[in-house]
N, C-alpha and C positions, 0 to 999 in steps of 0.2 A: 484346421483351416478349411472353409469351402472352397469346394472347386467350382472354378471358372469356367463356364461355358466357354465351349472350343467356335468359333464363326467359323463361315467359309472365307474371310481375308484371313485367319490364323493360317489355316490351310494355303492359301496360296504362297504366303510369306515363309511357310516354311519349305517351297520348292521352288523361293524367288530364279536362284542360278540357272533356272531350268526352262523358264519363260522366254519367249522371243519378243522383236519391239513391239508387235501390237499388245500381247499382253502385258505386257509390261506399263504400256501407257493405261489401258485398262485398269491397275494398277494402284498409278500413280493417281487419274481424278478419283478412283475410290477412295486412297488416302484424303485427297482434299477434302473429298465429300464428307468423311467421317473428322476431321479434324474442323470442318466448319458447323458441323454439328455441338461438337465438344464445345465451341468457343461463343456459339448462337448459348447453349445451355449456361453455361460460369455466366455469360453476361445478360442473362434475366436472373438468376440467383441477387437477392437484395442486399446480403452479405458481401462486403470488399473481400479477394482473395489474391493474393499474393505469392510469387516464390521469388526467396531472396538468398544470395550465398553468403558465404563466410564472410564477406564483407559489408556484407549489405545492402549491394546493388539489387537491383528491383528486375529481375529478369521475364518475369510475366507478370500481369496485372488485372484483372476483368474489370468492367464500364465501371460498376460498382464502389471499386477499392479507386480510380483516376476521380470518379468526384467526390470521394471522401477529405483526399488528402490534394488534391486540385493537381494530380499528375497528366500529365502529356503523354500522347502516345509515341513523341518524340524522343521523350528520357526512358523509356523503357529501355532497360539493356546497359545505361549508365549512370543514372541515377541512383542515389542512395535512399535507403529508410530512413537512416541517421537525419540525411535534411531535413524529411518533411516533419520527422517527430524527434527533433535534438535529443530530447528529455530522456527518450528510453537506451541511451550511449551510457548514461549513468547509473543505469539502474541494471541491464540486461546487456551479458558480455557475450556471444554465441562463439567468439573468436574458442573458448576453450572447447566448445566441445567438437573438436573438429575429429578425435577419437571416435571411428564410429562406434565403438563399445558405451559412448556414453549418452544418455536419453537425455533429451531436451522436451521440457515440456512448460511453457511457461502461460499465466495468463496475466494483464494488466489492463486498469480502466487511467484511458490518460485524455486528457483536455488540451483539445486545439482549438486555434483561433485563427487557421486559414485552410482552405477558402472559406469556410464560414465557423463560427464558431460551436462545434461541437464536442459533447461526450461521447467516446469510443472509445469499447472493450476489445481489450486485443489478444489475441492468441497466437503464439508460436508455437511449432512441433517441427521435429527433424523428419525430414521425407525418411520413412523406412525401407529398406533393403535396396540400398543402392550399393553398386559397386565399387570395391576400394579404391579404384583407381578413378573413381569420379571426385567432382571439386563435393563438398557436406553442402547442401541446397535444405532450405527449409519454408514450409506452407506457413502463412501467414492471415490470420483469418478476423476480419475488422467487423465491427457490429458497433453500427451507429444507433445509443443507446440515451441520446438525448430526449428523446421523448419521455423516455421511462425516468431516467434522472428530475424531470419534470415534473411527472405525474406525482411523484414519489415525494419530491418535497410538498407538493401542495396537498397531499394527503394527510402529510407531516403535520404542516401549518394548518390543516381543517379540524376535521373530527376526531385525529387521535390526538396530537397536541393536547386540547383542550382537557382532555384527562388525563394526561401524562402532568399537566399544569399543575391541575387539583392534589394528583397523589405529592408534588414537587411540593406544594406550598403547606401539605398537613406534613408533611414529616419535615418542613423546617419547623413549622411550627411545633410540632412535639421535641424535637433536637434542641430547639432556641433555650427553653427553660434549663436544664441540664446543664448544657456550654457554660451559660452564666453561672448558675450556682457554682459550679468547679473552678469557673475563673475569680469569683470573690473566694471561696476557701484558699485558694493557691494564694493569693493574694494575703489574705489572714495568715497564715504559715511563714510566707514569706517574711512579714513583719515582725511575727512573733520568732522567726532566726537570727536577723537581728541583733538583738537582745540577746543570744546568748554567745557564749567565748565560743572564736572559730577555731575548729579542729578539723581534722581530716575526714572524721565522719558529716560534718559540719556543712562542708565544701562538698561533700558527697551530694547531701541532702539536698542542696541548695541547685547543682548541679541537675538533679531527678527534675525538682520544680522547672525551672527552666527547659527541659525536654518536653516533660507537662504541657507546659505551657505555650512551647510552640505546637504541640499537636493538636490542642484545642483550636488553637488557629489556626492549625490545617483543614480542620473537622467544620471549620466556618465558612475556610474559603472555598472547601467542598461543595457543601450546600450554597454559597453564594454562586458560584461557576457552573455548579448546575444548572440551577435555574436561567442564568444567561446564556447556558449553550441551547437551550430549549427555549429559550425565548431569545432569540441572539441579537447585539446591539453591535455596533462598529468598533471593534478595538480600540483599546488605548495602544496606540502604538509609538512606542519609544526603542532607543538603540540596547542592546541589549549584547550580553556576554553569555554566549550559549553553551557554555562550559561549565560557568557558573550553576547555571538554573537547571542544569542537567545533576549535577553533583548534589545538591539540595534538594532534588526531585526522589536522588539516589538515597542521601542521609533519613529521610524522613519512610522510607520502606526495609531499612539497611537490616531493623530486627526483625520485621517477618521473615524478610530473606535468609538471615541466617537462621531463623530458629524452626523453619522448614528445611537446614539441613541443604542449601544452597547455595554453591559457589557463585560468586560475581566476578567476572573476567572482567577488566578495564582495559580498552584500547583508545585515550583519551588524547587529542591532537590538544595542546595546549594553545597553540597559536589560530584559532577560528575565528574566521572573519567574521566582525559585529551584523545581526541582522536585526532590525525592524518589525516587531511585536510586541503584542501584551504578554507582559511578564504571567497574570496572574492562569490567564488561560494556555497561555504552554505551560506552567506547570501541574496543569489540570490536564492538560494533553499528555504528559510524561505521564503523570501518578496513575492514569488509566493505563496506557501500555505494559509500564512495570509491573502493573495490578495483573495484569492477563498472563503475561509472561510468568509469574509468580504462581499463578492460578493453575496453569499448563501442567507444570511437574508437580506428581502425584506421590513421589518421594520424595528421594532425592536427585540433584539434577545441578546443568550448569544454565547462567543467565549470563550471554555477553553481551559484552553493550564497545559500540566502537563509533567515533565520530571520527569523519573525513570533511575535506570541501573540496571545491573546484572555481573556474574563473566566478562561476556564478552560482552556484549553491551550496548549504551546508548540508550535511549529511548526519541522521544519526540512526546507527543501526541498533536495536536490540534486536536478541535472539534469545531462544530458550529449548531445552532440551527436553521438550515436553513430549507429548506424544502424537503432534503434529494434526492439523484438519484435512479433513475429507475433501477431495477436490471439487463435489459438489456441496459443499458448502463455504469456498470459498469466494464464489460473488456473491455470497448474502450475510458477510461480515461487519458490513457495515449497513447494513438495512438499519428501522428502527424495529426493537421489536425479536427482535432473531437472536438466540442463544444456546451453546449447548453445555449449559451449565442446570445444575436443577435449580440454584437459586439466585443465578442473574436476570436483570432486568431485560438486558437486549440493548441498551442505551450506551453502556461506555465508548462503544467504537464507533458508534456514529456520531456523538459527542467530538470525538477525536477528528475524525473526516471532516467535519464540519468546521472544525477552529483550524483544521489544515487550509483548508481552501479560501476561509477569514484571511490569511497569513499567506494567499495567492502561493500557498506550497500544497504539496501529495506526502500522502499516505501509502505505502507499496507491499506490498505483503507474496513471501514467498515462503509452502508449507510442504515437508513432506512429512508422511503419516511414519511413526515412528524412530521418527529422526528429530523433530522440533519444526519451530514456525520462528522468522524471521520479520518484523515488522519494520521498514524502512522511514523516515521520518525527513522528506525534503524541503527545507527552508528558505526561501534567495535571499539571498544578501542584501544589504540595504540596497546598495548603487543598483540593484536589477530593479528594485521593488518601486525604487524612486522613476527611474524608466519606465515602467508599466502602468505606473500612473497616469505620467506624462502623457504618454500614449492615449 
């Protein structure tokens, strides 16, 4: 640990009892003077900076963080986080770690829309070496990244797009021939089973075909959902059973999974409230997630997957017991382009980010390095989405 240079107020403070009232007031404007320093510095700092307790009240603030989140310097001291950003109540608990043995270290990019509407990346960490007998207080450190979310799409939509386009449209087109021919042979077989007397191997067969032949029309609406998350159009948005399309999302990767030697844990709420999206690209949003999560463990390993909801959103967690990312590479997960795989493209998770915020839901992602990566998956309900419209 470096040491800290000792000042001459350290010195005085450590023979406070020994001072008389002049020195003492001497003292006391040094204090101020050094404390209006500290508070002149935080509030040129352009980054929002925050300390918030166990609860969430908003105990300090700089300029910075009050016009991020449109705080008063009157709520300071009573006001909550939870207000100004509901959203991160569902996602980030700090109630648990009030253990100081346990680290907290979180980061999230989340989307508001008052006082203006921005993107901001958020960081929590537990203030370190505090006293046991103090309340758990934690820095909170806001970075208004709307610019860059900006730039970043229109980079998107310029000059890389346009080759991401080309490579999108020759490999449907080398894919397209292939799909067909497989689906008239399946088709030929098909007919020619038929014709003979059914047996148990009979219904086998017949059964393969049918697997077949939903995977070919996996492998279509692949290639088709690609190209419209890279060229993106407005949903088809119809009500929908996210239960459903989670389980189908599941059956259609259920052999790679086990035959990498991977357990699937199910924690499936059967009763989730209907939400409002395109069928075809949330299941295009699942097949990427479970594709990553799959991808993660390098043996063997476990994949859990757990849906919850609440007044206003659904929830679906996957998780994997992979070997977890690096926490500098965890804001650039969803870039275009960024992978640390040898033979990914870079594209699945920004695909995913993309058909989230189509579906006015978040993407959330919490990773530690050799423990796994958790990807959170948040949906609103119809009645919120029909509201937001409104609005």
């Amino acid at each position: 640990m470096p040491l800290r240079k000792i000042s001459a107020l350290d010195n005085v403070l450590g023979k406070i009892d020994d001072l008389d009232s002049s020195n003492l007031q001497t003292l006391v404007q040094r204090l101020a003077r050094e404390r209006k320093l500290l508070e002149t510095v935080f509030n040129i700092i352009h980054e929002g900076i925050l300390v918030i307790n166990l609860k969430g009240t908003i105990e300090y603030a700089n300029s910075a963080a009050c016009q991020l989140i449109g705080l008063s310097s009157k709520q300071i001291g009573s006001a909550s986080l939870w207000k100004f950003m509901p959203d991160l109540t569902r996602t980030i608990d700090i109630s648990e770690y009030e253990n100081e043995q346990n680290f907290f270290d979180v980061s999230r990019e989340i989307e508001i829309n008052y006082p203006k509407h921005r993107f901001v990346r958020l960081y929590i960490v537990a203030i370190p070496n505090q006293q046991k007998d103090e309340e758990k207080k934690f820095s909170v450190i806001l970075s208004d990244i709307t610019q860059e979310k900006i730039s970043t799409q229109q980079m998107i939509e310029n000059e890389k797009v346009s080759t991401v386009l080309l490579l999108a449209a020759g490999v449907a087109h080398e894919l397209g021939n292939p799909i067909n021919s497989m689906t008239i042979h399946l088709q030929l077989i098909e007919r020619q089973l038929e014709a003979i007397e059914e047996t148990n191997e009979h219904n086998k067969i017949k059964k393969s075909i049918k697997i077949c032949a939903n995977e070919i029309s996996r492998l279509d609406n692949i290639i088709t959902n690609f190209l419209q998350a890279i060229r993106p159009t407005l949903p088809d948005f119809q009500d929908l059973d996210l239960t459903t399309i989670l389980k189908e999302s599941i059956e259609f990767q259920k052999v790679e999974i086990s035959g990498a030697n991977i357990t699937l844990e199910l924690d499936i709420d059967k009763s989730l409230p209907v939400i409002s999206a395109d069928q075809n690209l949330i299941k295009q949003a699942l097949f990427n997630v479970l594709k990553n999560a799959r991808e993660a463990i390098s043996k063997e390993g476990i994949i859990k997957i757990q849906t919850r909801s609440d007044d206003e959103f659904v929830f679906i967690e996957i998780g994997d017991s992979g070997s977890g990312i690096k926490k500098e590479h965890i804001g650039n997960i969803f870039q275009p382009y960024f992978t640390t795989k040898n033979e990914g493209h870079g594209l699945g998770m920004m695909i995913v980010n993309r058909i989230m915020h189509d579906h006015g839901g978040q993407i959330g992602i919490s990773s530690n390095i050799s423990h796994g990566t958790v990807f959170t998956l948040q949906f609103p309900q119809k009645h919120r989405r029909v509201r937001l419209l409104n609005s």
